[in-house]
Backbone as CSV, one residue per row, in Angstrom:
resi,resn,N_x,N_y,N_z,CA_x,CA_y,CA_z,C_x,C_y,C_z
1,UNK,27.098,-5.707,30.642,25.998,-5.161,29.888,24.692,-5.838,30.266
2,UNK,24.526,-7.249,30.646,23.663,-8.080,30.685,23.317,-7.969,32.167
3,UNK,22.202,-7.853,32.811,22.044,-8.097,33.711,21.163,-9.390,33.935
4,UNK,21.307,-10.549,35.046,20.950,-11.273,34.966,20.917,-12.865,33.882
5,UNK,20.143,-14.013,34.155,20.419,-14.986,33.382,19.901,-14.872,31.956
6,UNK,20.697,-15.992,31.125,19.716,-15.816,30.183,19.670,-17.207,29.836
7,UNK,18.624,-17.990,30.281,18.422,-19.594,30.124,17.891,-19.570,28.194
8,UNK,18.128,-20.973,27.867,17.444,-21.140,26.979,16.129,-21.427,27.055
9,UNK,15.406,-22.037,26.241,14.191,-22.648,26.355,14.366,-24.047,26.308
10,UNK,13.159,-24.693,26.516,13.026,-25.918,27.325,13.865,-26.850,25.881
11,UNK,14.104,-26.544,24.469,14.745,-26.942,23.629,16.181,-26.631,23.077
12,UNK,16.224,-26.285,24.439,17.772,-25.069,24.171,17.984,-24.042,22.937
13,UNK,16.981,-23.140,22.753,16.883,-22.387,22.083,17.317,-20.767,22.660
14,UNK,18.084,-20.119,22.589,18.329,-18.758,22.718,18.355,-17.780,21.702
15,UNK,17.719,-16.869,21.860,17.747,-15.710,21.367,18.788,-14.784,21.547
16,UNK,19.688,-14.041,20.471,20.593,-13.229,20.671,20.457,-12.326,21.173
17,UNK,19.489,-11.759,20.834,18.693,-10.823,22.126,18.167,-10.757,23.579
18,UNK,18.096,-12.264,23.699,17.403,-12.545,25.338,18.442,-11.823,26.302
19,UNK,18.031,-11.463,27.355,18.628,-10.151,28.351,18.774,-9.345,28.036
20,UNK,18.229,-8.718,27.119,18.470,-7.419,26.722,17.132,-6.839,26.522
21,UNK,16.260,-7.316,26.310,14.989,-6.423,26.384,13.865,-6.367,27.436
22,UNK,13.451,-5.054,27.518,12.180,-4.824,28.553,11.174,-4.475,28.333
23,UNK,10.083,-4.163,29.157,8.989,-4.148,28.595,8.650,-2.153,28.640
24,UNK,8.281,-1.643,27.530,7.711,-0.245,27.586,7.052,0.012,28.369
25,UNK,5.753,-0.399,28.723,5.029,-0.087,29.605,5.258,-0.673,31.271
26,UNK,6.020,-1.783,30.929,5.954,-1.643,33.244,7.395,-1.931,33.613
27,UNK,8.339,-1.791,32.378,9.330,-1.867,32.552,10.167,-3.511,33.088
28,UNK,9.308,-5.063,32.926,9.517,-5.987,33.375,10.558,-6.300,32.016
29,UNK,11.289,-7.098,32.242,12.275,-7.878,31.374,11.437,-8.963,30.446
30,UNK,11.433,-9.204,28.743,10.857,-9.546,28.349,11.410,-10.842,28.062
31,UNK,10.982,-12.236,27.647,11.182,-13.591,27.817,10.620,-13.745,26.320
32,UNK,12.396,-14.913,25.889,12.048,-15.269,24.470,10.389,-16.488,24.887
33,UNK,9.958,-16.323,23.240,8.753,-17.683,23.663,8.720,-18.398,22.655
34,UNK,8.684,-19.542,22.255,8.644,-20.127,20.851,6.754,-19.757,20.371
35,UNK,5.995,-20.224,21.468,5.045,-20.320,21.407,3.877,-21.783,20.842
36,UNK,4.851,-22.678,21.192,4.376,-23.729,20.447,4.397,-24.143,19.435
37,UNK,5.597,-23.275,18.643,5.435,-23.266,17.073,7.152,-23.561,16.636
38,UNK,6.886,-24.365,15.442,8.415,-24.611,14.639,8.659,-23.339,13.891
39,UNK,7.978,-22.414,13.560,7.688,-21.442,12.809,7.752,-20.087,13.265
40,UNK,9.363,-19.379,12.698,10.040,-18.335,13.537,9.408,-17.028,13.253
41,UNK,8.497,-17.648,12.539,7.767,-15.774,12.722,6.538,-15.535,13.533
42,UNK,6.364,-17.036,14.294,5.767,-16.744,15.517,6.010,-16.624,16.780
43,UNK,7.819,-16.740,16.926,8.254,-16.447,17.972,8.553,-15.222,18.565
44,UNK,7.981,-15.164,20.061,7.658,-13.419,20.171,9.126,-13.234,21.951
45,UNK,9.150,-11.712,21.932,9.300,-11.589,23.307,7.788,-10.912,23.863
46,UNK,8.028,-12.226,25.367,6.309,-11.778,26.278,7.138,-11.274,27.758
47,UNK,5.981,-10.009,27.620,6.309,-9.331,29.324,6.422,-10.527,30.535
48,UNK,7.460,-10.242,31.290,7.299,-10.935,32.406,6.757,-11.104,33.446
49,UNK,5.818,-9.938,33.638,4.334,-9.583,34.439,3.849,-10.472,33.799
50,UNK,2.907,-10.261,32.508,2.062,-11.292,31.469,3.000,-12.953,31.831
51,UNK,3.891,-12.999,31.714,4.405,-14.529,31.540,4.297,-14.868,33.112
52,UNK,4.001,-14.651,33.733,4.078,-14.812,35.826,2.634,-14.685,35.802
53,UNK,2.046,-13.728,35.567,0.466,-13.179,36.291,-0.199,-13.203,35.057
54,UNK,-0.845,-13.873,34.239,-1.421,-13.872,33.555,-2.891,-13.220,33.323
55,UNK,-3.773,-14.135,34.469,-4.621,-13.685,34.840,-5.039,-11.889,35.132
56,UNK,-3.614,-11.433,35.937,-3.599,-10.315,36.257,-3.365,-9.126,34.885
57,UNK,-2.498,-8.900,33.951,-2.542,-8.266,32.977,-2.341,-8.277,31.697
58,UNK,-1.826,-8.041,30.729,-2.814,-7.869,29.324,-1.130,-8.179,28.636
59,UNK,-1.460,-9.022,27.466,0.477,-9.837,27.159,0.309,-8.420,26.189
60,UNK,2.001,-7.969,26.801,2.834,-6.732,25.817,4.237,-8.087,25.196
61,UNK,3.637,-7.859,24.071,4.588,-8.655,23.087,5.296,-8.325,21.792
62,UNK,6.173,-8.548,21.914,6.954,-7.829,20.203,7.485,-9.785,19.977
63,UNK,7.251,-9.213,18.430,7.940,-10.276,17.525,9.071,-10.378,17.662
64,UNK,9.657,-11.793,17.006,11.186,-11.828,16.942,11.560,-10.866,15.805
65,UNK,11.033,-11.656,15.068,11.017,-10.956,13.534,10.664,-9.928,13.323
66,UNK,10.137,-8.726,13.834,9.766,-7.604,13.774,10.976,-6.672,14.602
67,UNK,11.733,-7.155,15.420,12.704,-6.709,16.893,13.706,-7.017,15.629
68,UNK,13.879,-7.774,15.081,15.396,-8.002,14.580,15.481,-7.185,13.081
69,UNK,14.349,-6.967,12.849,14.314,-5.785,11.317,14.407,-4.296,12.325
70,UNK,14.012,-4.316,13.202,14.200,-2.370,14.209,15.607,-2.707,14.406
71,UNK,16.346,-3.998,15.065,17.675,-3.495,15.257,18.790,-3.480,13.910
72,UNK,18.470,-4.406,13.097,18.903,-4.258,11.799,19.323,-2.779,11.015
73,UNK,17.714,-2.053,11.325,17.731,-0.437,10.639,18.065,0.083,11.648
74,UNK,18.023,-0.082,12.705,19.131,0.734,13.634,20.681,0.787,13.465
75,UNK,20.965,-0.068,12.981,22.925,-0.630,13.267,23.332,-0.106,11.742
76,UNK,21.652,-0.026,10.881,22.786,0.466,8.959,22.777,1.923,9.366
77,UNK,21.225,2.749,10.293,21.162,3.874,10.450,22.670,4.742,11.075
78,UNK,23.135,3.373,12.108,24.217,4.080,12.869,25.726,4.037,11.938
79,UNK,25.487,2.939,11.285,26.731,2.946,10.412,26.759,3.827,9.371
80,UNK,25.646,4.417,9.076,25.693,5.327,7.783,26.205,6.670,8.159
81,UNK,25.757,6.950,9.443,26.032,8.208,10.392,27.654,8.016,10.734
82,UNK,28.003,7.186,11.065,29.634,6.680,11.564,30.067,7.013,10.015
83,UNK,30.050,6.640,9.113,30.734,6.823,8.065,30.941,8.368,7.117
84,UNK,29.272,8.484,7.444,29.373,10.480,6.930,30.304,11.150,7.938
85,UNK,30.405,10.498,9.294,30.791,11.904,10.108,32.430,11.141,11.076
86,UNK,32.879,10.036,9.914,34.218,9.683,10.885,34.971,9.982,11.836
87,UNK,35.256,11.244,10.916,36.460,12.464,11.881,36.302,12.589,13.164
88,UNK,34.504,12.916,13.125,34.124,13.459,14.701,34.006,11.976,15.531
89,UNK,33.462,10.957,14.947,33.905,10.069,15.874,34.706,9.724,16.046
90,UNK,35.817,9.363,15.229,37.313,8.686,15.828,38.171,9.623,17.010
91,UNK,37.394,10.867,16.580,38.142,12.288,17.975,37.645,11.927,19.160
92,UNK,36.515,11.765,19.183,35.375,11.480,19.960,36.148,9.748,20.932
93,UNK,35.929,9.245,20.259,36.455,7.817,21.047,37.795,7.760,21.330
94,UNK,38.818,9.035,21.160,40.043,8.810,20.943,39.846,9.535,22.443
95,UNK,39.469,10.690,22.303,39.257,11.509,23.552,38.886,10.706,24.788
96,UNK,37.989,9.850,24.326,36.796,8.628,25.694,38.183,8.037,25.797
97,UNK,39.009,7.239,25.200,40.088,6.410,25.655,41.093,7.386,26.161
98,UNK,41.470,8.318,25.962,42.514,8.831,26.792,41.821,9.353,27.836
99,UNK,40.711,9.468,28.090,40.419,10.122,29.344,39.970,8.962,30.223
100,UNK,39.416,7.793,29.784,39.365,6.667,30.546,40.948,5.836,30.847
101,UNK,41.958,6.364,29.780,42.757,5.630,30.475,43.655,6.616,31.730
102,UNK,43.798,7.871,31.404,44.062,8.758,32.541,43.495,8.324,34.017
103,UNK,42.327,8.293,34.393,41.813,7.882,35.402,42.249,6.463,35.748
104,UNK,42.433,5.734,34.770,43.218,4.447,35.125,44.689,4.459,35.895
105,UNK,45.269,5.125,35.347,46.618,5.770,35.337,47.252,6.557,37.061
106,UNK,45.762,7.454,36.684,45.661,8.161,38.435,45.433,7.115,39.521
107,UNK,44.248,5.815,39.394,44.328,5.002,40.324,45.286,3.820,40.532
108,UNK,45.996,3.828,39.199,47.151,2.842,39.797,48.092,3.235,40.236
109,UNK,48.502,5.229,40.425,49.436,5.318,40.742,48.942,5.453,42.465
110,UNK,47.898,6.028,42.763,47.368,6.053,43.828,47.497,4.815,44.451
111,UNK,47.516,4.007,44.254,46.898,2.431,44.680,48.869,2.245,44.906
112,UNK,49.717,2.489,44.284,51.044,2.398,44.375,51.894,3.142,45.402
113,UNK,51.246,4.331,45.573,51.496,5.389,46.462,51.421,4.897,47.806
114,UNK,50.264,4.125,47.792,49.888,3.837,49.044,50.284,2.956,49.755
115,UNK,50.693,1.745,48.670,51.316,0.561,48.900,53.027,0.384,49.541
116,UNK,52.980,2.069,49.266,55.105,2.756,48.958,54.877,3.302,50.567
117,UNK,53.641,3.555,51.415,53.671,4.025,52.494,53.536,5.751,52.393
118,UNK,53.305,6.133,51.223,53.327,7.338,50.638,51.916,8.239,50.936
């Protein structure tokens, strides 16, 4: 899911989120920042254009604290939806697993076939 590292900060601080977000507008990967502060509602994610080239363009920044209340109402939004409409998802993921494991199924027999001189 993650592409790439995800270091802490110079206090070994990580964000549960770090590698996972980018920037809207230029699409760069965004970098937790404390910002100099003990005080977590000033810790932001900063573009990685802005955090490299400063000089060059304009800091696109989201809060911690503002990012973790959007994914918050995202995950009750999705659970409220998962729960009105069960049926269709449990069909739904039941279907994704048998059809992902079929293709599993086809390449190990393939992969066996071949191994049989077949």
């Amino acid at each position: 899911m993650r592409q790439g590292k995800r270091r802490p900060t110079k206090l070994g601080q990580q964000d549960m989120l770090s590698g996972l977000m980018y920037c809207k507008d230029c699409g760069s990967r965004h970098y937790f920042c404390r910002c100099g502060s003990w005080n977590e509602n000033r810790y932001t994610f900063v573009c990685g254009k802005y955090h490299c080239h400063k000089e060059d363009y304009t800091p696109h920044t989201i809060k911690v604290a503002d990012l973790r209340q959007i994914v918050l109402s995202e995950i009750r939004r999705v659970s409220i939806e998962a729960r009105e409409h069960w049926d269709e998802l449990f069909q739904q993921l039941t279907n994704s697993h048998q059809s992902r494991a079929k293709k599993e199924l086809a390449a190990k027999q393939q992969e066996l076939d071949k191994g049989n001189g077949g």
